[in-house]
N, C-alpha and C positions, 0 to 999 in steps of 0.2 A: 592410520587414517589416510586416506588416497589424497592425491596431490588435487587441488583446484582444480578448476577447468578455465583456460583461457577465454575472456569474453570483451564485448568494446567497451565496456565501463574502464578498463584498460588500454587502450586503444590507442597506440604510435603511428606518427606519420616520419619515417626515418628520411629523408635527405640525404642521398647514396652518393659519393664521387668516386667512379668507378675506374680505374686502367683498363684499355681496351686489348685485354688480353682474353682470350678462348678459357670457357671455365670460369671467371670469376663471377657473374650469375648464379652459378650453381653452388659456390663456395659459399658464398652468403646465406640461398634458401636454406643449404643444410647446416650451415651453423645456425642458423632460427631454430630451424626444427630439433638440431638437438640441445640447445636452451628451454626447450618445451615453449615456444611459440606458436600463434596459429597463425600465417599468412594470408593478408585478404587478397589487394590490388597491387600490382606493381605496375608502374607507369614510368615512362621516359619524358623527362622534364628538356633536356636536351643534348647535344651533340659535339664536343670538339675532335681534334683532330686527334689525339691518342686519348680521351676518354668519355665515358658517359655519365651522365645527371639521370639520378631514378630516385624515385618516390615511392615507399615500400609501405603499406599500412600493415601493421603485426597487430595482435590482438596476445597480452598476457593476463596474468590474476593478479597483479599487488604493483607495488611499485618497484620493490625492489628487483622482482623478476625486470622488469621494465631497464634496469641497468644493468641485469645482467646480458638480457639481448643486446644490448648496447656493446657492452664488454665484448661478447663475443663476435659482433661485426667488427669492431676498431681494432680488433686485433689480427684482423686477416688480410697481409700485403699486398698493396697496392689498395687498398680499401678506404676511405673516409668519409667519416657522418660528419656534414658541412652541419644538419640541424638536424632535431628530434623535437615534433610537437607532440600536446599529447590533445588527443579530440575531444575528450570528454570537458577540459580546460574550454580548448576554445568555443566549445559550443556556448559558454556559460559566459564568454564576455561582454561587457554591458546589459546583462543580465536577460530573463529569456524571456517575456511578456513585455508589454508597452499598450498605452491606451490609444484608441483609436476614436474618431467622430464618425456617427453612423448617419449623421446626416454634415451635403456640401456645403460651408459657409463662403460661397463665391460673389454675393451682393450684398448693397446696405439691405434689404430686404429680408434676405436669410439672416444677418445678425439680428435685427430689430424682431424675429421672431425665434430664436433662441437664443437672445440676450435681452440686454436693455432696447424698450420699455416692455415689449410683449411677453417677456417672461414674468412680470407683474402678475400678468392675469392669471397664469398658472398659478404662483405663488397664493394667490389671494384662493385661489378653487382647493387649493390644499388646506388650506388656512381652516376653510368652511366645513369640507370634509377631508380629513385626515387618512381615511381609505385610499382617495387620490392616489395617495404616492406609491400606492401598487401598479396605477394604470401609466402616473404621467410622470414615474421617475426612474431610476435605473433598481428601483427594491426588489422588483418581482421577477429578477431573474440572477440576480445578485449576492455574491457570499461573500463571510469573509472569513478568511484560512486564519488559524489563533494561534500562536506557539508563543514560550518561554523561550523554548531553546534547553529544556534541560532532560530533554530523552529522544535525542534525534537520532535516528535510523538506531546501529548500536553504536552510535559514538558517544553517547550518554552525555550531560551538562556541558556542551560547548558554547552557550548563550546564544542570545539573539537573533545577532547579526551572522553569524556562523548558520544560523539556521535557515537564511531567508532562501536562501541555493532549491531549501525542500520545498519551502511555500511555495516558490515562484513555482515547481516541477510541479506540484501539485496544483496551483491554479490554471497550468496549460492541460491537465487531464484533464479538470472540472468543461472547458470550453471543448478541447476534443472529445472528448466522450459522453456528455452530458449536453452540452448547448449552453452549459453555466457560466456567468462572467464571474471569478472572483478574483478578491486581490489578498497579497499575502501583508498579516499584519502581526509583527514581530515585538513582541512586551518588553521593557527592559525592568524585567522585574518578576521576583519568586514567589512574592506574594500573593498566595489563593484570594486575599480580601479585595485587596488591588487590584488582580485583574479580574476579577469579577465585576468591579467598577468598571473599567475601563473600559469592556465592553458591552456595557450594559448602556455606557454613555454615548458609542458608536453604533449601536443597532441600527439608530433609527435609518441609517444609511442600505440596511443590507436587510434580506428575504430572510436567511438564515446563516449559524453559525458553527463553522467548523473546526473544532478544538485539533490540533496535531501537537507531537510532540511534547506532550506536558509531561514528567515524572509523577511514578503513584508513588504513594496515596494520593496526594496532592490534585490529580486528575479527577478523584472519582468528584471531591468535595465540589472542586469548579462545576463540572457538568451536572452534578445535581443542584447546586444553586442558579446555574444561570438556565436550565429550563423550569427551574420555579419560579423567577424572575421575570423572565422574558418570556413574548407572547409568541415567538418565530422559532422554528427549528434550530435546536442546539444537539450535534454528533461530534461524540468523540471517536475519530475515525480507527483508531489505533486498538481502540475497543472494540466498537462493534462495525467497524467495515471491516476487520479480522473475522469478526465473529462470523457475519454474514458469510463469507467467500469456506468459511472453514466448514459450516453448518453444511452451505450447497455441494461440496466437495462431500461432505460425510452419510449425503442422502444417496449420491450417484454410487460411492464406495461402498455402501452398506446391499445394493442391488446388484454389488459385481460379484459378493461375497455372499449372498444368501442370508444376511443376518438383519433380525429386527433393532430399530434403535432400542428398543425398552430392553431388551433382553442381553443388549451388550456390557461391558464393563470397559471404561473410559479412562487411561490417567494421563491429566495433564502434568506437564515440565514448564513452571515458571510461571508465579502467581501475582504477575506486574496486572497492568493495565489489560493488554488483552486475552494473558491467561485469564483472568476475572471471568473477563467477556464471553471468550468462546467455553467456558464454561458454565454459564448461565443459559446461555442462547441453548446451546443443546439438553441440558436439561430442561428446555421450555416444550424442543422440538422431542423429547420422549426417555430418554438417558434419566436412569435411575439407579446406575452405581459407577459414580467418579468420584477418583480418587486424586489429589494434588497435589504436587511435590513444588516445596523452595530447595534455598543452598542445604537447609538442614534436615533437609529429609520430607516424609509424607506429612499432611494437616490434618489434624484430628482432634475432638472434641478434647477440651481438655488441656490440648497441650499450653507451655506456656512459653518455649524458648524461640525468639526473633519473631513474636507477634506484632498487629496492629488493628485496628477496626476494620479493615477491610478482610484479613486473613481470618479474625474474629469469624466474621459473618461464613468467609468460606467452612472454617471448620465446623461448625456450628449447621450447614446446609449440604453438605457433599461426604465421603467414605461413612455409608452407614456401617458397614463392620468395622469399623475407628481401626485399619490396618496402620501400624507404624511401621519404620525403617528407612532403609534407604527407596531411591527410583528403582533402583536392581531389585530389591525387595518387592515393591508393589507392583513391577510391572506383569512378575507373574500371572500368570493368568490372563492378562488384559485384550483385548480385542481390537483397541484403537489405543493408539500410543500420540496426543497433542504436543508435540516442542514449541513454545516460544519462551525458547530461556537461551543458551548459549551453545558450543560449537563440543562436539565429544562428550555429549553426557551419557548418550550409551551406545552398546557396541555390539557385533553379532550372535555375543551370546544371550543380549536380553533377548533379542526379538526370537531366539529359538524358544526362551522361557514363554514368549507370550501364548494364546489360546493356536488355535489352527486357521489358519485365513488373517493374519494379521493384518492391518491398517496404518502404517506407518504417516503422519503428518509434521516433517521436520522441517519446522521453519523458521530458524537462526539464522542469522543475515549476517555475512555473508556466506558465512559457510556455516551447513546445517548441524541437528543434534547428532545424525549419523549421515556419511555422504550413500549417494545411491546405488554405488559402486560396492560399497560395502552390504549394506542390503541387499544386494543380488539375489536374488534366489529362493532369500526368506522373508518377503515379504511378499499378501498377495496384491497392496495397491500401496505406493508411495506418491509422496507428496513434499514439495518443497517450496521455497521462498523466492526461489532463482527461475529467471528467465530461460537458460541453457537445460533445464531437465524437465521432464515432460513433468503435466499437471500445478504450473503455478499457482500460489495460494496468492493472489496479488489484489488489493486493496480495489484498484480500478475498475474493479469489475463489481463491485458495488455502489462506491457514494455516489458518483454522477449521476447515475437512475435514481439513486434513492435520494437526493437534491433533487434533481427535476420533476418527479413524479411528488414531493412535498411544496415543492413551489410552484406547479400547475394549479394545485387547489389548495394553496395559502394554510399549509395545514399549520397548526398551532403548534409542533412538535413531531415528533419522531416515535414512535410507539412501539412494543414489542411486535405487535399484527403488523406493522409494515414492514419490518425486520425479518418477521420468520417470513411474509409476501417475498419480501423482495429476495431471500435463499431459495427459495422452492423456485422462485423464476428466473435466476442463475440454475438451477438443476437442471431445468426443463428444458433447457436451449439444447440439450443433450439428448438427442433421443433413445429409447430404449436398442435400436439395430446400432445405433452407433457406441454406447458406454462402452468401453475399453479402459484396462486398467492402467493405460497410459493416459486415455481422453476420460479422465471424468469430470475436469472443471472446461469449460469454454476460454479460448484463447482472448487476452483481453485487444484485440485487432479484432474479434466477432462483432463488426456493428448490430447484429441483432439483441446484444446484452441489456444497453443501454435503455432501448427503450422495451424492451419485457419489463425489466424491474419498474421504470416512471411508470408504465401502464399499471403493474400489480399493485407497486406501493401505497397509488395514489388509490386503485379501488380498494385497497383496506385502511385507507386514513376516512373513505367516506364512508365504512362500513364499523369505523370504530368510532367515529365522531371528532374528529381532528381536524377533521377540512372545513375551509371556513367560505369556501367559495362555492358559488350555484352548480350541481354535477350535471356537465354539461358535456360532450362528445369528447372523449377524454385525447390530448395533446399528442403529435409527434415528438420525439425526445426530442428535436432542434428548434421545437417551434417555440415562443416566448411571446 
């Protein structure tokens, strides 16, 4: 397997005390570069009389590399690291959101109408009509990010509080890219029944609700109780903001390759939460023979070993020629190869096995089901999870639109037509002179993503019956 790729998710800011000898600059870049570092900025912090103070930012993959560039500056004479931060750390102290007043409270006057007594009459207007509090509170622009803490990024069951790092990242997306205000709310608790309460008792605060990080089963049971439950949008984003982004990616890749979706054959790797997902989602969009693989090989009617109700239903709806074996096995044949399971599951001899024009989507986090370096050659479009290789399959380029364009017109829910809306409007952003098998998902820095999707979504929530609000000249994605 090829070595990582250096990226700022690892990212040093070294603290250099340099002897002012000829050469030693250079002794430094090149022991980075052959610890396999990538160098950004080097900066002169200051000046004495036989040495210099420089501030070197490197860029590695893990931590460990992280000491080994370390190791390899402190050991070059005359050389010393006074400090080493690491920027992903700092960026994250005191955490990254904070609430703000969107109006000045500079006189008794401003208080006494957004507090006591003048808040009364608001109160009392909500009292009367309980719709209100879409116009005259913070609901109708409002989310709230949901997690356990027990299937975050691939760190799997680190609880709660461990988790909040995601929510906060994810409620600065929601505001960047979406125009969404939400807050991150972290359960201390496994219980599907509980938290099902808990936020069923917090709603009334928030537009709509978005699930992150739950482990399956456990997931699907929550997200189907609390949109039977509740009257506001409940996404589970790990499902179908995967789904979505994997769907728009597989409409653009299917047009680089010549091949109809009905006529292809599909197998996904890894049948969590958003394998589920982006397995349903495309058999919605035309796919009529996937096939699904766990730790124990393909899913097929019948089988009985490492089941659950969830794997149930997959086998039971997906490989109609009930293929068994291993992923080496099924992938034979295949046209489109789905990863979201783990890192090395297969390797360049599958992809020669697969059809002609293959479809590669590997996207294990952090490093993929095969890297792209190894795919070289043999694949005709790949895809991955990571920022550093072309075509991201990246979450963000979904929920925000698909929140903003559900909370434009108060839709009651989240529906498949806004789902497969809002992939076709991720595709679209691509034009046909532009698809390239490196460009077929939109970069998520494309402000135009955002509001394509709030515009599609919302017209297929009033087209399917979801929206609850007057269809009126439909919203800027910033506008609220």
């Amino acid at each position: 397997m090829s070595k990582p790729t250096p990226n700022a998710s690892y990212s040093l800011t070294l603290r250099v005390k340099i002897h002012n000898r000829p050469g030693k600059l250079g002794e430094i870049t090149t022991a980075i570069g052959q610890a396999g570092g990538d160098i950004g900025a080097i900066d002169i912090v200051s000046v004495g009389r036989d040495f210099l103070i420089r501030d070197i930012t490197v860029n590695a993959y893990s931590e460990s590399h992280d000491r080994e560039i370390l190791d390899a500056i402190g050991n070059i004479d005359g050389v010393e690291v006074i400090n080493s931060s690491d920027k992903t750390f700092l960026m994250h102290l005191g955490g990254k959101i904070e609430m703000v007043s969107k109006v000045p409270l500079k006189t008794r006057a401003d208080l006494s109408m957004a507090y006591t007594p003048g808040v009364a009459r608001v109160c009392e207007a909500i009292h009367r009509d309980p719709e209100k509090a879409y116009t005259l509170t913070i609901k109708k622009n409002t989310v709230a990010v949901v997690s356990d803490g027990t299937a975050v990024l691939g760190l799997g069951d680190i609880g709660p509080a461990a988790a909040m790092p995601v929510m906060e990242g994810k409620a600065q997306l929601f505001k960047e890219f979406g125009g969404v205000d939400a807050f991150p709310i972290c359960l201390d608790t496994k219980d599907p029944h509980e938290i099902v309460e808990t936020v069923k008792r917090i709603s009334v605060a928030f537009g709509g609700i978005n699930l992150e990080d739950i482990s399956a089963p456990r997931c699907f049971e929550i997200e189907e109780r609390l949109k039977n439950e509740l009257d506001i949008p409940v996404f589970h984003d790990d499902q179908h903001g995967t789904a979505v982004v994997v769907l728009a990616a597989l409409i653009n890749a299917l047009k680089i390759v010549g091949k109809r979706i009905g006529d292809i054959k599909v197998v996904v790797n890894g049948i969590g939460a958003a394998g589920v997902a982006c397995s349903k989602i495309v058999m919605a969009a035309g796919v009529k023979n996937l096939v699904g693989c766990d730790t124990k090989g393909a899913l097929y009617l019948g089988r009985k070993e490492n089941m659950n109700w969830v794997k149930e239903w997959f086998a039971n709806n997906t490989n109609p020629a009930r293929e068994t074996g291993t992923i080496h096995d099924v992938i034979k044949g295949a046209d489109v190869f789905l990863g979201l399971s783990v890192p090395g599951v297969i390797g360049p001899d599958d992809l020669k096995n697969m059809a002609p024009d293959p479809i590669v989507f590997a996207m294990a986090n952090p490093i993929p089901e095969i890297m792209p370096e190894d795919a070289e050659g043999l694949v005709a479009v790949m895809a991955t999870g990571r920022s550093d290789y072309p075509n991201q399959i990246n979450n963000v380029l979904c929920f925000p639109g698909i929140f903003r364009g559900a909370l434009n017109c108060r839709a009651s829910r989240i529906n498949e037509a806004m789902k497969l809306a809002a992939a076709e409007a991720i595709a679209g952003i691509i034009s046909e002179d532009e698809l390239h098998p490196d460009y077929i998902i939109p970069s998520v820095f494309d402000r135009r993503v955002g509001d394509a999707v709030a515009h599609e979504v919302e017209n297929a929530a009033y087209e399917s019956g979801v929206a609850r609000r007057g269809h009126t000249t439909l919203e800027s994605t910033f506008s609220s």
